[in-house]
MIMARPA-424220 format. One record per residue (C-alpha): x, y, z. Coordinates in steps of 0.001 Angstrom, whole numbers, m for minus. Layout:
! residues N
{{X Y Z}}
...
This chain:
! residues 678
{{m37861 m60557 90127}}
{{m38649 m64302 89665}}
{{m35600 m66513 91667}}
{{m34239 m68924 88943}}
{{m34894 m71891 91740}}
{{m38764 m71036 90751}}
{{m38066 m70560 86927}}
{{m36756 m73945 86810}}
{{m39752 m75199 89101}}
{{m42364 m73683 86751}}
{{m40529 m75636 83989}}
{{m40577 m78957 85331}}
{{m44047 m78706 86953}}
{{m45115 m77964 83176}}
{{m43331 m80750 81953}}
{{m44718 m83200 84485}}
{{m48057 m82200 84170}}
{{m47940 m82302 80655}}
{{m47777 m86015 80588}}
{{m51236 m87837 81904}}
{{m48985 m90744 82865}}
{{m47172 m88812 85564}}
{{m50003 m87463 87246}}
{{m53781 m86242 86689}}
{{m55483 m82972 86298}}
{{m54760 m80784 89460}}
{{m53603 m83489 90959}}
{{m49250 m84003 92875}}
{{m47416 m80835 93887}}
{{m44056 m79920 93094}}
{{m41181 m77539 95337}}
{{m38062 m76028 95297}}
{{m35558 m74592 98274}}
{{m33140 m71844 97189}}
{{m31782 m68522 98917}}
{{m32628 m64983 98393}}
{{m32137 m61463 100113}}
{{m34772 m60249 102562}}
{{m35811 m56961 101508}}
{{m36273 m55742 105261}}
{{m32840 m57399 106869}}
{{m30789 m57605 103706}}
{{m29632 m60783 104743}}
{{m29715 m64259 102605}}
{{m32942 m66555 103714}}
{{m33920 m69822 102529}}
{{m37006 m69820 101102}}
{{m39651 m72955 100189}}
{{m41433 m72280 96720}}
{{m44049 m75056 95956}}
{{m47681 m75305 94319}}
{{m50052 m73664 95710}}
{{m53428 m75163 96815}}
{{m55853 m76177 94206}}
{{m52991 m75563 91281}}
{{m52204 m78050 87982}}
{{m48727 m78623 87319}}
{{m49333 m78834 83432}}
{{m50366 m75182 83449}}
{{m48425 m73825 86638}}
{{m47083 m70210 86468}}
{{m45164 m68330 89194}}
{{m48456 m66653 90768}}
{{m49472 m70390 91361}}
{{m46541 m70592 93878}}
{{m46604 m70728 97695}}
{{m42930 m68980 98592}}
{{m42481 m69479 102366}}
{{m39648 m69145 104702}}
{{m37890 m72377 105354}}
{{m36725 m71679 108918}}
{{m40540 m70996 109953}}
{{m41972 m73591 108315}}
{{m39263 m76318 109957}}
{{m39633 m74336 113210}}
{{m43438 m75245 113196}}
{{m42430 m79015 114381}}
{{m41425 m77754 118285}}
{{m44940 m76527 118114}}
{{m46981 m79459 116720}}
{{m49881 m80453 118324}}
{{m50424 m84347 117172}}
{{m52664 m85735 114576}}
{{m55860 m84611 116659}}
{{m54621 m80864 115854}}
{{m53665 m81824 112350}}
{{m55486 m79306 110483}}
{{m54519 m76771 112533}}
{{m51150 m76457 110873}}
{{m52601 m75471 107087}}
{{m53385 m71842 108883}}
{{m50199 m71850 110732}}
{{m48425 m71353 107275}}
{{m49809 m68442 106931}}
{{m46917 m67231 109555}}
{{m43801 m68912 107497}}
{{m45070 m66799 104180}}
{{m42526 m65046 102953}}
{{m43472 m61096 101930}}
{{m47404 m61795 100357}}
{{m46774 m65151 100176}}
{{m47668 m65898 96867}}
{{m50953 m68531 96378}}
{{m52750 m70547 99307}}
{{m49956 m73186 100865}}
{{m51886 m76734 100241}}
{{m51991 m79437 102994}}
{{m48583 m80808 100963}}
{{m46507 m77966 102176}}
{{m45533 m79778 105115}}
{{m44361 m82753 103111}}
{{m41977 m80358 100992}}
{{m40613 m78192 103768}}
{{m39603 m80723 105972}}
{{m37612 m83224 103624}}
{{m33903 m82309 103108}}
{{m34296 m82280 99707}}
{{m33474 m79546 97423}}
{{m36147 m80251 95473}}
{{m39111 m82851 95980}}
{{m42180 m83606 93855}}
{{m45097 m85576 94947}}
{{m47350 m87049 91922}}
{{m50144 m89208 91483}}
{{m49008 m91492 88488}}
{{m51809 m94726 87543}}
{{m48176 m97042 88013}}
{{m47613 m95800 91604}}
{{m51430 m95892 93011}}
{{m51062 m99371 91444}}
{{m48571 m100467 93758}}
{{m49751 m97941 96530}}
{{m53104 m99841 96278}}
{{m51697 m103373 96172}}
{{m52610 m105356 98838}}
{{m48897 m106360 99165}}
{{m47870 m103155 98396}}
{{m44987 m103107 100808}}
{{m43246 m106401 99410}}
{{m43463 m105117 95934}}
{{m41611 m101765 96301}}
{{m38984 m103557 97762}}
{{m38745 m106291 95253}}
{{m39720 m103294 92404}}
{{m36915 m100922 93352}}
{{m34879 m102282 96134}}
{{m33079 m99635 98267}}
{{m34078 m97075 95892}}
{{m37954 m96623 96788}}
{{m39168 m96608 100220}}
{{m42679 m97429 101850}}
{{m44439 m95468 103758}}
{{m48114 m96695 104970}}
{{m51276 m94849 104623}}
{{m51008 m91832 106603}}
{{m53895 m88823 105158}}
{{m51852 m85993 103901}}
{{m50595 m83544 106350}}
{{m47553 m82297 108937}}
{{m47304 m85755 110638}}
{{m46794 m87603 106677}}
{{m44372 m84809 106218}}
{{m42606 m85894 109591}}
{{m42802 m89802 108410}}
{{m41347 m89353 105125}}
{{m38353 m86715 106530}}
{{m37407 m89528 108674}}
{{m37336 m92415 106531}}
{{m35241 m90231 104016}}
{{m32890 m89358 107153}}
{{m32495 m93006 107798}}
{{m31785 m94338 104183}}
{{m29529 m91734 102505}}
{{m29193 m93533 99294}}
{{m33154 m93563 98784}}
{{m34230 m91308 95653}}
{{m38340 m91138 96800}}
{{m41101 m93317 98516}}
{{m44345 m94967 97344}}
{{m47300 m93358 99864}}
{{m49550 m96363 100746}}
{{m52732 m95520 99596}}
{{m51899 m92460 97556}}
{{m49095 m91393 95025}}
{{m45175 m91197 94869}}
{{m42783 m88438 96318}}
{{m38808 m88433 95108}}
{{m36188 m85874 95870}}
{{m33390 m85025 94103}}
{{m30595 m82388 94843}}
{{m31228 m80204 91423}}
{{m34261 m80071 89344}}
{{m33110 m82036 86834}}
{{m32333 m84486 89375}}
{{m35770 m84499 90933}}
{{m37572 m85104 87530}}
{{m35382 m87937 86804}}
{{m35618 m89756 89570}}
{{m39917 m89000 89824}}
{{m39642 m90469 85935}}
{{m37338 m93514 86870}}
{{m39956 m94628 89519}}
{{m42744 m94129 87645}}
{{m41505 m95403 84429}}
{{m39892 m98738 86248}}
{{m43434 m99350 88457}}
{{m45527 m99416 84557}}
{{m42611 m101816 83389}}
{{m42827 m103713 86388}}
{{m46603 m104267 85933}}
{{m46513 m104882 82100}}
{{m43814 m107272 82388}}
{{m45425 m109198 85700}}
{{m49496 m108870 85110}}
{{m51439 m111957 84858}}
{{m53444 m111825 81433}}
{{m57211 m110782 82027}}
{{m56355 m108398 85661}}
{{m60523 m108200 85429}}
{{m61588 m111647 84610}}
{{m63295 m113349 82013}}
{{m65516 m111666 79853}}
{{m69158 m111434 80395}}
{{m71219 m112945 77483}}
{{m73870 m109629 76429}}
{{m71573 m107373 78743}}
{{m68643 m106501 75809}}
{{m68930 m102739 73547}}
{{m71844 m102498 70952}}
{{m71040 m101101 67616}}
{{m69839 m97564 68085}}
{{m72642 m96017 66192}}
{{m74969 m97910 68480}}
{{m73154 m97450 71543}}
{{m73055 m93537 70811}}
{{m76998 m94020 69394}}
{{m77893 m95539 72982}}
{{m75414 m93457 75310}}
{{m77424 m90269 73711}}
{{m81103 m91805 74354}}
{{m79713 m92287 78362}}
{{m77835 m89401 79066}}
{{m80978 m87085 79611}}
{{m82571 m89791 81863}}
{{m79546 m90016 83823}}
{{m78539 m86530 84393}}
{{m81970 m85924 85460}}
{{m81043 m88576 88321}}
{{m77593 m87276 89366}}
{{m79694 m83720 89642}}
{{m81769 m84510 92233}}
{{m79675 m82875 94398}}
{{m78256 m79606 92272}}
{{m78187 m79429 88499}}
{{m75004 m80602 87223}}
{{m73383 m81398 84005}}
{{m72482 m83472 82557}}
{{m69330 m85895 80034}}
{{m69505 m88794 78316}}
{{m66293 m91452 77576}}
{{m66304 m94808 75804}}
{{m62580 m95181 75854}}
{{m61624 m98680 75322}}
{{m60327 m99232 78998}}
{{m64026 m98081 80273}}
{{m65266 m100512 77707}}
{{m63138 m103599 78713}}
{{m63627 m102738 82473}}
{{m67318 m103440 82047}}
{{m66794 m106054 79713}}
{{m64982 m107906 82839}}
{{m66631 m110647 86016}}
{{m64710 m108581 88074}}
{{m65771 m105200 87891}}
{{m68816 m105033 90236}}
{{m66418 m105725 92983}}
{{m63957 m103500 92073}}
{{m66100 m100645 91257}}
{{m67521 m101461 94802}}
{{m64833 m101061 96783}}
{{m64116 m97664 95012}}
{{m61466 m95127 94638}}
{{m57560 m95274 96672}}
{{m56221 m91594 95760}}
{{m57512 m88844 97472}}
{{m57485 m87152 94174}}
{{m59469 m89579 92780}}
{{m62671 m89728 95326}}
{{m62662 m86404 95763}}
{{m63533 m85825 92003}}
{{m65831 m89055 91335}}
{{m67298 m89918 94814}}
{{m66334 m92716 96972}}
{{m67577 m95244 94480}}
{{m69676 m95325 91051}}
{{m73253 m96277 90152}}
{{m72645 m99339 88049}}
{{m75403 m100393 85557}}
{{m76126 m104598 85922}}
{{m77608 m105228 82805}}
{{m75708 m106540 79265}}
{{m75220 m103478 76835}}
{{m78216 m104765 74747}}
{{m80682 m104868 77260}}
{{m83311 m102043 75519}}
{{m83645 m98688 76197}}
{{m86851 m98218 78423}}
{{m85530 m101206 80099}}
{{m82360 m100013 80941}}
{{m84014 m97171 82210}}
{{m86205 m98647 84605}}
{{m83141 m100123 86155}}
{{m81330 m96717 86374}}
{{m83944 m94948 88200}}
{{m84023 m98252 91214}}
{{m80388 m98352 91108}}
{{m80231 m94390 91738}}
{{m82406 m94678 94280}}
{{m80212 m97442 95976}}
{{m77001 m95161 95435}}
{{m78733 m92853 97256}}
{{m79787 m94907 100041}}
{{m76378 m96609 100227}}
{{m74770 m93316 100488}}
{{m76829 m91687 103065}}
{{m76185 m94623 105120}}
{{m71973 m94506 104681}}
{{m72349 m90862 105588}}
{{m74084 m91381 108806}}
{{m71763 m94475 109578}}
{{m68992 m91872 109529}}
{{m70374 m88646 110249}}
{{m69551 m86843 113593}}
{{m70774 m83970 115765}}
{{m67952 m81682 113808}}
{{m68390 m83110 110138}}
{{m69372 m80456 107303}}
{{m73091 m81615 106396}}
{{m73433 m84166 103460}}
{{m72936 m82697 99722}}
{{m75652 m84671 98424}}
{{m76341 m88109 97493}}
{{m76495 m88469 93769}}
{{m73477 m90328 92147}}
{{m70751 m88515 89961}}
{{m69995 m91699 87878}}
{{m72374 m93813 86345}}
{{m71389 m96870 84385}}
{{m73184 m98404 81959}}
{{m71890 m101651 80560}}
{{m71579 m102136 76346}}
{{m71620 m97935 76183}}
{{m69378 m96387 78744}}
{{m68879 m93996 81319}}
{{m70754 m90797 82157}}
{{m69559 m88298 84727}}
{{m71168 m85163 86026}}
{{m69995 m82222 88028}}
{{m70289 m78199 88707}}
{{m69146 m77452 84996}}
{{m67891 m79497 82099}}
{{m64451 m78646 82965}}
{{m65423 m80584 86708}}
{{m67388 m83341 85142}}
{{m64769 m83770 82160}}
{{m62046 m84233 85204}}
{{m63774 m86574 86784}}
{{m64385 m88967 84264}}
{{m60588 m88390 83527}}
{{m59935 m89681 87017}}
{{m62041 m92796 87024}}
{{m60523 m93826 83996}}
{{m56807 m93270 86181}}
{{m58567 m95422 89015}}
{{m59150 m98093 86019}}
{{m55889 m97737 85220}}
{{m55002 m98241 88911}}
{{m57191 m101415 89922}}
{{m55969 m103219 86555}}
{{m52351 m102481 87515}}
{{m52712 m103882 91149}}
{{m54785 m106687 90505}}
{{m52277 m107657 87622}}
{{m49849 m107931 89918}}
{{m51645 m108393 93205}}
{{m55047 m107346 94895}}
{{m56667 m103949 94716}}
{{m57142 m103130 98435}}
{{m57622 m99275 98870}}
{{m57998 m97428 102291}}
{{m60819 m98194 104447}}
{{m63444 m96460 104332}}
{{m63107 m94229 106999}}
{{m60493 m92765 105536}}
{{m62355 m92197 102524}}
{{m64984 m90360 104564}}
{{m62217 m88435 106759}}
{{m60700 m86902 102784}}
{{m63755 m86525 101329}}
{{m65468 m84636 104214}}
{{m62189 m82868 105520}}
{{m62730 m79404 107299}}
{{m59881 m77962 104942}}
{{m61893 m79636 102113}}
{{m64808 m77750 102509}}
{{m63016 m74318 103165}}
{{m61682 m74733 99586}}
{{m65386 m75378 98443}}
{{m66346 m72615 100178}}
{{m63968 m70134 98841}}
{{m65101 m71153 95573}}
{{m66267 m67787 93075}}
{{m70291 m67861 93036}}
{{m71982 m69555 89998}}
{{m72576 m67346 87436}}
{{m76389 m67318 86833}}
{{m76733 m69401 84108}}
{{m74365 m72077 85241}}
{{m75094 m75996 85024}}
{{m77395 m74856 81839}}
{{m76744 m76385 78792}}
{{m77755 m74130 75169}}
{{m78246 m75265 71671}}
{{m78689 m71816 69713}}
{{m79534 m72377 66083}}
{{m78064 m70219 63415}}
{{m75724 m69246 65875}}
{{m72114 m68483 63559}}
{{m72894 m65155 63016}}
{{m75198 m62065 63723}}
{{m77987 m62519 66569}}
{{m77211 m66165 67035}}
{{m73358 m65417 67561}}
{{m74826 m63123 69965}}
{{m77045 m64980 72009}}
{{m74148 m67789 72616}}
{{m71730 m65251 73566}}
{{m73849 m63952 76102}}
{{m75261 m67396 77370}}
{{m71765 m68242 77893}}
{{m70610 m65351 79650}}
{{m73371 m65719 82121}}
{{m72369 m69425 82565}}
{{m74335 m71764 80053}}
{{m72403 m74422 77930}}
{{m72789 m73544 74460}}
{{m73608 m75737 71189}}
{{m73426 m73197 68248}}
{{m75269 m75160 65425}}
{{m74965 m73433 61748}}
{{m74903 m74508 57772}}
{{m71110 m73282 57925}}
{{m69284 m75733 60133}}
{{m65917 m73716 59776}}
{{m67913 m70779 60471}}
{{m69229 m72768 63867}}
{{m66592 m74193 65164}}
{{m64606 m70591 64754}}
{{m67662 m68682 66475}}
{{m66981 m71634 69497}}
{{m63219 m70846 69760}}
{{m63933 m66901 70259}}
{{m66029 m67933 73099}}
{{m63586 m70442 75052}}
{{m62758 m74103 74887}}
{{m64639 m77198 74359}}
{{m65453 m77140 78284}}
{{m67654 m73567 77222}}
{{m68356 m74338 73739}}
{{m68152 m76534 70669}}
{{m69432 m75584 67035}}
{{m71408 m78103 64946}}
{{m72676 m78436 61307}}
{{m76781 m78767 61316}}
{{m79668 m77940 58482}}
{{m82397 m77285 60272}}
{{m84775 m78763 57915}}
{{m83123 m81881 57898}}
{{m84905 m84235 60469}}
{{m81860 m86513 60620}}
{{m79719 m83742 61045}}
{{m81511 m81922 63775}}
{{m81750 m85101 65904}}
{{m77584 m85183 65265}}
{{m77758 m81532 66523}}
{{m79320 m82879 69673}}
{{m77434 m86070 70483}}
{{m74416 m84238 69915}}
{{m75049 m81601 72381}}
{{m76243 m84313 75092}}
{{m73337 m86281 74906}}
{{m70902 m83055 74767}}
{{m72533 m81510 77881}}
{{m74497 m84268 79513}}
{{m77916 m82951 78391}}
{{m80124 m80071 77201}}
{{m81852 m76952 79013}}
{{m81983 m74238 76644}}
{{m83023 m74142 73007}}
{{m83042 m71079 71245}}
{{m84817 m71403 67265}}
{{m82824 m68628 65781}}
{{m81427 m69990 62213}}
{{m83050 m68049 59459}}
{{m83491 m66740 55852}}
{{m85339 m64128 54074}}
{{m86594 m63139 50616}}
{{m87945 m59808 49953}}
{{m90476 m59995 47504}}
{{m93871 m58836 46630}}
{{m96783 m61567 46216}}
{{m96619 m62042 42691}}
{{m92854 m62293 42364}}
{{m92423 m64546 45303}}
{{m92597 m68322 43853}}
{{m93507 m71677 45086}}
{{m89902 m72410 45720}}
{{m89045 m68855 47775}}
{{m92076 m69913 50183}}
{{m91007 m73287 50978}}
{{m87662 m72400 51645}}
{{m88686 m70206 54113}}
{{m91276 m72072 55903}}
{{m88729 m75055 55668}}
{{m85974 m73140 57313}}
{{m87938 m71400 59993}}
{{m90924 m72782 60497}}
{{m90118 m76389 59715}}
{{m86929 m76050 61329}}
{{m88037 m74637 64035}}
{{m90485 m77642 65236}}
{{m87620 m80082 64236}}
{{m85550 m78244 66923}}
{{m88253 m77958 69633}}
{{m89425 m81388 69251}}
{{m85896 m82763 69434}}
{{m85242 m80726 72155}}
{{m88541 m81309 73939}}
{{m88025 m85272 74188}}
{{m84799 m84516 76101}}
{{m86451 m81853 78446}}
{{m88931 m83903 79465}}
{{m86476 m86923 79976}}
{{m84496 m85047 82000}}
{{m87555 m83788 84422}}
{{m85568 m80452 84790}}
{{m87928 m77963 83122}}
{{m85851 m75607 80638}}
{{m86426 m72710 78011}}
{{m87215 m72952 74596}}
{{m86925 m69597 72742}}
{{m88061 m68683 69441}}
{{m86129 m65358 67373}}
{{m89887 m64352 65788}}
{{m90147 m61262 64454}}
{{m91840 m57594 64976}}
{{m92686 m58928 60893}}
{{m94758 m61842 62644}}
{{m97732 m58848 63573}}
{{m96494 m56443 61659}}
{{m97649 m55686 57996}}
{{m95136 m54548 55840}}
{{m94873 m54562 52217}}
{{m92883 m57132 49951}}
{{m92472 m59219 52365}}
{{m95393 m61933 51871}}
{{m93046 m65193 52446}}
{{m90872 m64291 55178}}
{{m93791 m62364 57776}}
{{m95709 m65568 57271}}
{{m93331 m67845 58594}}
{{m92571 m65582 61287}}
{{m96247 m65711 62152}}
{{m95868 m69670 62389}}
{{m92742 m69164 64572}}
{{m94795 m66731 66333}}
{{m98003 m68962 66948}}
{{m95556 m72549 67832}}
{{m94612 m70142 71136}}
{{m97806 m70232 72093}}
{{m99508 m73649 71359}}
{{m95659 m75270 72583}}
{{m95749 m73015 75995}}
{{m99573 m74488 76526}}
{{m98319 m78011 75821}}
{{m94900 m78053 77857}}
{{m95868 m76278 80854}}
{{m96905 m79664 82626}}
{{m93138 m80640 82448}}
{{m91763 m77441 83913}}
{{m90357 m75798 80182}}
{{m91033 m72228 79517}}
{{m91507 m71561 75708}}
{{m91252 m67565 74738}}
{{m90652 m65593 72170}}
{{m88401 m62550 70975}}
{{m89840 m60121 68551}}
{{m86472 m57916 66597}}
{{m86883 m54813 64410}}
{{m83904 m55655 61520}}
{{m80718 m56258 63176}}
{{m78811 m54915 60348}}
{{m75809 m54512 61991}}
{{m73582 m58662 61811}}
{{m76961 m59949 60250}}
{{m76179 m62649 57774}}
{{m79293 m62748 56129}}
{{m78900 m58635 55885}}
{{m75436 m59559 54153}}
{{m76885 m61648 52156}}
{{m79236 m59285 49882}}
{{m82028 m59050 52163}}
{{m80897 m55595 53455}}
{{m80083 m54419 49541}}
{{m84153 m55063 49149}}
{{m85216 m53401 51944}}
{{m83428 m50876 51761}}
{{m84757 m50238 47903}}
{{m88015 m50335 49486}}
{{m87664 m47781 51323}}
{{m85854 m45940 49302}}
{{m82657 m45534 51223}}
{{m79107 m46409 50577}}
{{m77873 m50030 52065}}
{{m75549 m48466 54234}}
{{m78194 m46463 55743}}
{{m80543 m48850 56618}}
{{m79672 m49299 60149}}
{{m80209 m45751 60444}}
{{m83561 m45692 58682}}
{{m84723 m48603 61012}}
{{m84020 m46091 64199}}
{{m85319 m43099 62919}}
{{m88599 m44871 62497}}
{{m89167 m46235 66053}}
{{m89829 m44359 69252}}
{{m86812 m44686 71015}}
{{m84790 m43714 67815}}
{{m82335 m46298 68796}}
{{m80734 m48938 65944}}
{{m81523 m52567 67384}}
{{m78097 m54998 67109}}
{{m77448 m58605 68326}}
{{m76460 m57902 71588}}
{{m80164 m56274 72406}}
{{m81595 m59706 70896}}
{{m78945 m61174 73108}}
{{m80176 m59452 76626}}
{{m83793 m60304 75929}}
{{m82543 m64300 75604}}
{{m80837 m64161 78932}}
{{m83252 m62590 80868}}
{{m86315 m64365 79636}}
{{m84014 m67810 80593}}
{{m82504 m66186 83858}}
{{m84574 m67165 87331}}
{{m85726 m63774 87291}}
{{m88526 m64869 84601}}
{{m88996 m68479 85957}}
{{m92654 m67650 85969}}
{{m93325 m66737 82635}}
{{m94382 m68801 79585}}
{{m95661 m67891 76146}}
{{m94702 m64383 76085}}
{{m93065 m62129 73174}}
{{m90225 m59358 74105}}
{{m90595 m56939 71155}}
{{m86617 m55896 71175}}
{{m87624 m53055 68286}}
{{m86674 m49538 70269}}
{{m90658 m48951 69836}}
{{m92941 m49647 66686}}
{{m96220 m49027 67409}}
{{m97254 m50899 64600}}
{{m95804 m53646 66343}}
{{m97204 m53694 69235}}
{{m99134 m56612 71017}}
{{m102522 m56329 71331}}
């Protein structure tokens, strides 16, 4: 049975999280102290229930709660060992659990145990950092909130801040919470109603504080050529970068990537001041943890050209990387876990915006989120005062922390296909459907491209959010459109690593019946459309210097002679023959191009739907509905060939498993001889 005391903690964890002003994704933990029977002893114990390690407080359930035994975890202070041992306390928790325990106590649980509060919650709102990162930080929580709000100096989370804050709460009873130097906010309260309140009232006064008090222009003047393009140019130019860029963040591992041009990222970079900002980087833990200890910042105007701009990206990577190899040996000792790699997670490029990269979108997304909070931050202190986060030091000590890296390391493995990026063609319904289902299940972000946006975007939602997969509206045979197709998927996932060419149509008619019209619109569709895609595709592959797949959905029809079928077996003979000439022309740049030959996938086929399958099957001379059969009994496996066959063939021929292998073609036909490759 769920104790009330964490009912009523789930609720206001939700309700804190909910709002982006109170804290950011994953980021402030929450607790509540309440009594309950011990099973074993029958007698009432006080129990601690707070958010577990690596939790979000918007989406916290019960299972994301550490439940420890109070008495325990206070008892662990006659045992201390000093700041040199600090770490050394996160495993001693595991001895104040109470029963299973519940999820992973974080290095916070100190901080909640040990203040005699009913009720505490520690958040990481842009107002607090603000005045957390102040360089007079002290002097403005006193002027800010009198009595009310203490100050407490930088101290890296753990049992000793816990100690600190207990204290200074012990010493000034009327005090409702404390701004952490450096870091976030924690208040108290003696209900949960109480605690929320009095987290809101700081919060809320600290943003009125700095919008009554800031000087105008927090950033400085504007820099002439350095303010936002147009917004269809901006998006036109962040889309001709992004694949040069995440090529250069990859160096490393393969990430992927997000892309904001929010109007704070827009007037940052529009401002003298933000080179030195940006250099001094991130305050909250939170924050550097998620977008490195400081950005790679573009220094040219927003209309500088493109292969310009470029040039300048690939010497200021190099730099970044320099520059950080040399802060991580500064810091480095004998113990620290070995560097992560040296390729930013924030790039900023003035006039167009902000990209950020990480594991998956859902990482990279986050992190761009948080450097837009550490915007938020530096405009907010320098309004009122003068950014000054922790040392650096510091920085290094959180971002390579020992506890840090046992989180990373209990991490699920990557799913084979993660980092990749897929635009599948065609993809609402049928085989297409199919192959993005199972791209995404084996980790790939997904762009589902299709006529039938509604039809798209519905396909996307079956297969997760936006962070898996987003649905867009494309004609293949539209040049303009395809190039949409592309851009959109490079600035929704940070680039592009697997195409497959699976949008198609089909006709069934003899030669004499089959018109000028019926040919075109075939070869448009398929074979047309299918170099629009690969040559969109291809300029972004080879941009990105990251290899990649390009996969064509031929045909068995593309060798195989059948009859009334003049229009469609053609094209699929083009499709058939671009695998090959595109597999000899790509190789140099590391993309595989290969080729997947189907019997008729009646079964979900749209085009079989459409009247396509009534035809063949008159051919035949079987019923519609019996067409799927008829296909089986004919092949030498006797098996009926459906989406999710198509599907298998796509993942493996992309999976590493295959890395070697170029213009091939996977009959996926259960065995036609007549098919076969010769």
């Amino acid at each position: 049975m769920t104790s009330p005391a964490a009912t009523d903690l789930v609720a206001r964890s939700n309700r804190l999280g909910a709002d982006p002003k109170n804290t950011n994704f994953a980021g402030g933990n929450t607790s509540a102290k309440g009594t309950e029977t011990d099973p074993v002893t029958g007698e009432a114990v006080e129990l601690l229930w707070v958010k577990g390690s690596g939790g979000d407080l918007g989406t916290l359930t019960a299972a994301g709660l550490a439940v420890l035994r109070l008495d325990r975890l206070r008892a662990l202070a006659k045992v201390y060992p000093g700041l040199d041992r600090e770490d050394e306390m996160v495993a001693a928790f595991d001895y104040t659990l109470h029963g299973k325990g519940g999820a992973a106590p974080s290095i916070d649980t100190a901080m909640h145990g040990l203040i005699d509060a009913a009720h505490v919650d520690h958040l990481h709102p842009d107002s607090g950092i603000a005045i957390a990162t102040a360089a007079d930080g002290e002097a403005l929580t006193t002027t800010i909130f009198g009595d009310r709000v203490l100050w407490v100096p930088w101290r890296r989370p753990g049992f000793q801040l816990g100690l600190d804050i207990a204290a200074l709460k012990d010493a000034n009873p009327s005090a409702i919470g404390c701004i952490l130097g450096g870091h976030g906010i924690t208040a108290w309260g003696a209900t949960s109603e109480e605690s929320e309140a009095n987290s809101l009232w700081i919060i809320d006064t600290a943003a009125a504080y700095l919008a009554a008090n800031s000087r105008p222009e927090p950033f400085g003047a504007a820099l002439p050529g350095y303010g936002p393009l147009p917004q269809t140019e901006r998006r036109a130019k962040a889309a001709a970068l992004a694949p040069t860029i995440r090529g250069l963040v990859s160096t490393d591992r393969a990430q992927v990537g997000h892309f904001i041009d929010a109007p704070e990222v827009l007037d940052f970079l529009f401002r003298a001041e933000h080179p030195r900002l940006a250099a001094l980087g991130t305050s909250c833990p939170d924050h550097f943890l998620r977008t490195k200890v400081k950005p790679l910042v573009l220094d040219l105007p927003g209309d500088a050209p493109v292969a310009e701009t470029i040039d300048r990206l690939v010497e200021l990577h190099a730099t970044y990387r320099s520059e950080y190899r040399a802060y991580y040996d500064r810091n480095a000792g004998a113990d620290s876990p070995a560097i992560r790699g040296a390729d930013p997670l924030i790039v900023l490029v003035p006039g167009v915006g902000m990209f950020s990269y990480g594991a998956t979108k859902q990482t990279a997304r986050v992190a761009g989120e948080f450097y837009l909070n550490a915007i938020n931050v530096m405009r907010g202190a320098e309004g009122v005062s003068t950014y000054a986060p922790i040392d650096e030091a510091e920085k290094f000590r959180i971002e390579y922390w020992a506890l840090e890296e046992a989180k990373l390391a209990r991490l699920p493995r990557p799913k084979p296909l993660a980092t990749r990026i897929a635009l599948v063609t065609g993809a609402a319904s049928g085989i297409g459907k199919a192959i993005a289902t199972r791209l995404a299940a084996e980790g790939a972000c997904v762009v589902i491209a299709d006529l039938d946006l509604a039809k798209a975007q519905a396909a996307a939602a079956e297969i997760g959010t936006a962070d898996v997969a987003i649905g867009i509206q494309a004609n293949v045979t539209d040049e303009a459109q395809v190039q949409g197709a592309v851009d959109t998927a490079v600035l929704a996932f940070g680039g592009l690593d697997l195409v497959v060419n699976n949008a198609g149509l089909s006709l069934s008619k003899s030669l004499l019946e089959t018109t000028v019209a019926d040919w075109d619109l075939q070869h448009d569709v398929m074979a047309k459309g299918s170099f629009l895609i690969s040559r969109a595709a291809a300029r972004v592959l080879i941009a990105q210097k990251l290899g990649g797949d390009i996969v064509y959905i031929s045909s068995k029809n593309s060798v195989f002679a059948g009859p009334n079928n003049i229009a469609y077996s053609a094209t699929k003979a083009d499709q058939a023959h671009q695998v090959r000439l595109l597999a000899a022309e790509l190789g140099e740049h590391g993309v595989k191009v290969n080729g997947i030959n189907p019997d008729g996938v009646v079964r979900g086929s749209g085009i079989f739907a459409g009247g396509w399958g009534a035809k063949r099957a008159a051919v035949y001379g079987v019923a519609e509905e019996d067409l799927g059969t008829y296909y089986a009994q004919r092949t030498l496996l006797k098996r009926e060939v459906l989406p999710e066959n198509v599907a298998n063939a796509v993942f493996v021929l992309c999976s590493a498993d295959l890395s070697h292998t170029t213009g091939l073609h996977i009959p996926v036909d259960a065995g036609v001889a007549a098919a076969f490759l010769r």
